[in-house]
C-alpha positions as CSV (number, residue, x, y, z in Angstrom):
1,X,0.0,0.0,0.0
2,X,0.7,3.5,-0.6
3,X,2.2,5.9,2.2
4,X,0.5,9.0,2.6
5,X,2.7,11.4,0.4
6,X,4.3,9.0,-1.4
7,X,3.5,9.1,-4.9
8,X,1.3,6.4,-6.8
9,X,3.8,5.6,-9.6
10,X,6.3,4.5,-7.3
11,X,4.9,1.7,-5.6
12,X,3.2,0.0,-9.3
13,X,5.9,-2.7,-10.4
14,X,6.0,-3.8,-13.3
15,X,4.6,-7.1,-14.0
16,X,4.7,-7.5,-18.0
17,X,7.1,-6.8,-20.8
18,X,6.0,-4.2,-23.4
19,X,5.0,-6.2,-26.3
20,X,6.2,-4.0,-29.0
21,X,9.7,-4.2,-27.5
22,X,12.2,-5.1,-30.0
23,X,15.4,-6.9,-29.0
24,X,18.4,-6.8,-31.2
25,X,20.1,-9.8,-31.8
26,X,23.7,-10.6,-32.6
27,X,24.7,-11.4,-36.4
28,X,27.0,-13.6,-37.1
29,X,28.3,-15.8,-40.7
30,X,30.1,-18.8,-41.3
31,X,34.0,-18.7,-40.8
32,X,35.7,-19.5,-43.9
33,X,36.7,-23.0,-42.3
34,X,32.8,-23.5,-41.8
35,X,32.1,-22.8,-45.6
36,X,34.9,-25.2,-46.6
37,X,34.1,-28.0,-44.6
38,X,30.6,-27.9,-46.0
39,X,31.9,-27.6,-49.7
40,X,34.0,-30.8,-49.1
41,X,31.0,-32.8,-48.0
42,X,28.5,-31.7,-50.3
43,X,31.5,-32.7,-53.1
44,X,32.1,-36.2,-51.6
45,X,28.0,-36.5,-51.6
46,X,27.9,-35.5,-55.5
47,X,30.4,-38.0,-56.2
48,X,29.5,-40.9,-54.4
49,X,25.6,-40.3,-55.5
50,X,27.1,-39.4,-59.2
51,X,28.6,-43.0,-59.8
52,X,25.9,-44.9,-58.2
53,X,23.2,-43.0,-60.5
54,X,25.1,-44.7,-63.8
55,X,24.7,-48.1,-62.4
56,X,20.8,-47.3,-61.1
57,X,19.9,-46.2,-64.8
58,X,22.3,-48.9,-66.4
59,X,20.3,-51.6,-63.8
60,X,17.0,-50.2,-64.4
61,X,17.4,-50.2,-68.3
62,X,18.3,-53.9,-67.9
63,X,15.3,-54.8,-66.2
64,X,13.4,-52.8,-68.4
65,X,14.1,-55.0,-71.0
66,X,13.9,-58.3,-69.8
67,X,10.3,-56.9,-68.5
68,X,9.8,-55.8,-72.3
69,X,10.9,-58.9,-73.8
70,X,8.8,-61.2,-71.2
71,X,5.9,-59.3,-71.4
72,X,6.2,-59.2,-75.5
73,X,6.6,-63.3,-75.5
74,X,3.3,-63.8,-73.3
75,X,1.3,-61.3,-75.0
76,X,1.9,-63.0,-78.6
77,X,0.7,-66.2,-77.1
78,X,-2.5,-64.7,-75.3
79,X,-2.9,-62.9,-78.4
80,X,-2.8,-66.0,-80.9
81,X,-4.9,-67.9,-78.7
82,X,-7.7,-65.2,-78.6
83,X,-7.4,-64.5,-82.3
84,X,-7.0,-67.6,-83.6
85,X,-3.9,-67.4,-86.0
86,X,-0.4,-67.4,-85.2
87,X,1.1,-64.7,-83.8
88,X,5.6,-63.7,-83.9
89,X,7.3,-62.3,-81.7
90,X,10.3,-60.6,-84.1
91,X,13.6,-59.8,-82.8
92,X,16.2,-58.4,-84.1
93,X,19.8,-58.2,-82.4
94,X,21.9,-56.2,-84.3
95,X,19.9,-53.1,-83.8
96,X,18.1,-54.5,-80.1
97,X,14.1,-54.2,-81.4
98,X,11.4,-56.4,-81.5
99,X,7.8,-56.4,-82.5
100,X,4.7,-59.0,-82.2
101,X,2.7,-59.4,-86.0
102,X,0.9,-61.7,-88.1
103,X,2.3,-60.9,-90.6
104,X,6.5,-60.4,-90.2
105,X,7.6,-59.9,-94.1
106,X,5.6,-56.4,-94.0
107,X,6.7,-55.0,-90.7
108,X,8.1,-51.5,-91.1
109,X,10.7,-49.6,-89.2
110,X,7.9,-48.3,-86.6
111,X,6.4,-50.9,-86.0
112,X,9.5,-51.9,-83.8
113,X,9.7,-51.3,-80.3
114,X,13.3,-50.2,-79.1
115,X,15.6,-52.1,-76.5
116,X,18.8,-50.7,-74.3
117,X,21.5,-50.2,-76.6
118,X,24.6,-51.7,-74.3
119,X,22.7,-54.8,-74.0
120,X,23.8,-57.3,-76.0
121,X,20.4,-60.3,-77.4
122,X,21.0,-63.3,-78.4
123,X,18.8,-65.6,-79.9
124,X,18.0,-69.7,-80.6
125,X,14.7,-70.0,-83.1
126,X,13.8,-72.0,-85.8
127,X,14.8,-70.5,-89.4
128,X,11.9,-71.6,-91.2
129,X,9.6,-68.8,-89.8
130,X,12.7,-65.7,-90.2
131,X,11.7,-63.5,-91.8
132,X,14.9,-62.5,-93.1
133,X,18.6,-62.0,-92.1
134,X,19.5,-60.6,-88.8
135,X,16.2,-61.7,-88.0
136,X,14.5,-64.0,-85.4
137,X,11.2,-65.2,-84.5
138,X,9.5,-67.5,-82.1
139,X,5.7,-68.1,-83.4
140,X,3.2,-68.9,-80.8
141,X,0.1,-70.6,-82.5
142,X,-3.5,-70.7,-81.8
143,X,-3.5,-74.3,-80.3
144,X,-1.1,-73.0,-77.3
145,X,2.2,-74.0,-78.6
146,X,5.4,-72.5,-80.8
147,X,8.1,-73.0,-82.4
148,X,10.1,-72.4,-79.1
149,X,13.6,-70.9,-78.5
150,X,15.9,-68.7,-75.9
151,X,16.3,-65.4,-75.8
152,X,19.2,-64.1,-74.0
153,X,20.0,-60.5,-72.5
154,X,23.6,-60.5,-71.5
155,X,25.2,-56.8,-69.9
156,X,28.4,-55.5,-70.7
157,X,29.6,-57.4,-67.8
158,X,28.3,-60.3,-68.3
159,X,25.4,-61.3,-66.2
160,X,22.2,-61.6,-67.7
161,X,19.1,-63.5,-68.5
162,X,17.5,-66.4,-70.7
163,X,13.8,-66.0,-71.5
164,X,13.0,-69.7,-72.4
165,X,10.3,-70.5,-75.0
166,X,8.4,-74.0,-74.4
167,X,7.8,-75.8,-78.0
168,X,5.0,-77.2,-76.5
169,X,2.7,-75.2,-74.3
170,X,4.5,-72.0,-75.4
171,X,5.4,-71.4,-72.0
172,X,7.9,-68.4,-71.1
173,X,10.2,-69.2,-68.6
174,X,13.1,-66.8,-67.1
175,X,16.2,-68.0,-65.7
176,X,20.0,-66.4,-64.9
177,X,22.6,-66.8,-67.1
């Protein structure tokens, strides 16, 4: 309480901050040291995550293709057995394409679908139904079967796969290398 005499502003305390108060604070940057330190490990980062990006798209174009080639295979038997005449699956190796027709002598140059380039196909078919040179083909008929045959997708270093083509039921199998 408040002596007689005393003024009243004396004995208020004060009990909040002003909220408007502004309260400067210290700047400070990065030493050089600090900015170097930082620019050697962001550099070891690009480098380690720059090689491993080759291989990821090198692996992924890889699987792509065995994918591709697997998927082509049972598609031109579903597709012979639904419309009742044979159907070939057409690769060719030297320039890593293939396509699925009824008719292989007219297939044009888009008609192709395009495979990884640093893969390497080989191919086992029966030469009565190529089409021409540099050419293979594995025909799936309308009954279920096919000529049968292997196709194989090898990578630079030499791991790969074999698609396997049954004579009989036209089954496609895939196994390593």
């Amino acid at each position: 309480m408040a002596q007689m005499g005393e003024p009243v502003a004396a004995v208020r305390r004060q009990t909040s901050v002003a909220k408007n108060m502004v309260i400067p604070l210290q700047v400070r940057g990065f030493t050089l040291l600090e900015l170097m330190v930082v620019l050697v490990i962001v550099s070891l980062l690009a480098v380690a995550i720059g090689g491993s990006a080759g291989t990821f798209f090198s692996t992924m174009e890889y699987r792509d293709t065995v994918r591709e080639l697997s998927s082509a295979a049972k598609r031109a038997r579903l597709q012979s057995r639904s419309q009742g005449k044979p159907i070939d699956l057409v690769v060719d190796p030297t320039l890593n394409r293939f396509a699925l027709t009824d008719q292989p002598e007219k297939l044009e140059a888009d008609d192709y679908q395009m495979l990884a380039k640093e893969l390497s196909i080989g191919l086992v078919f029966a030469a009565e139904v190529s089409p021409g040179a540099n050419m293979g083909v594995i025909r799936f008929y309308p009954a279920g079967g096919s000529t049968g045959g292997e196709i194989t997708i090898e990578r630079p270093s030499g791991a790969g796969t074999r698609l396997v083509v049954d004579w009989l039921i036209g089954d496609v199998q895939q196994e390593p290398l």
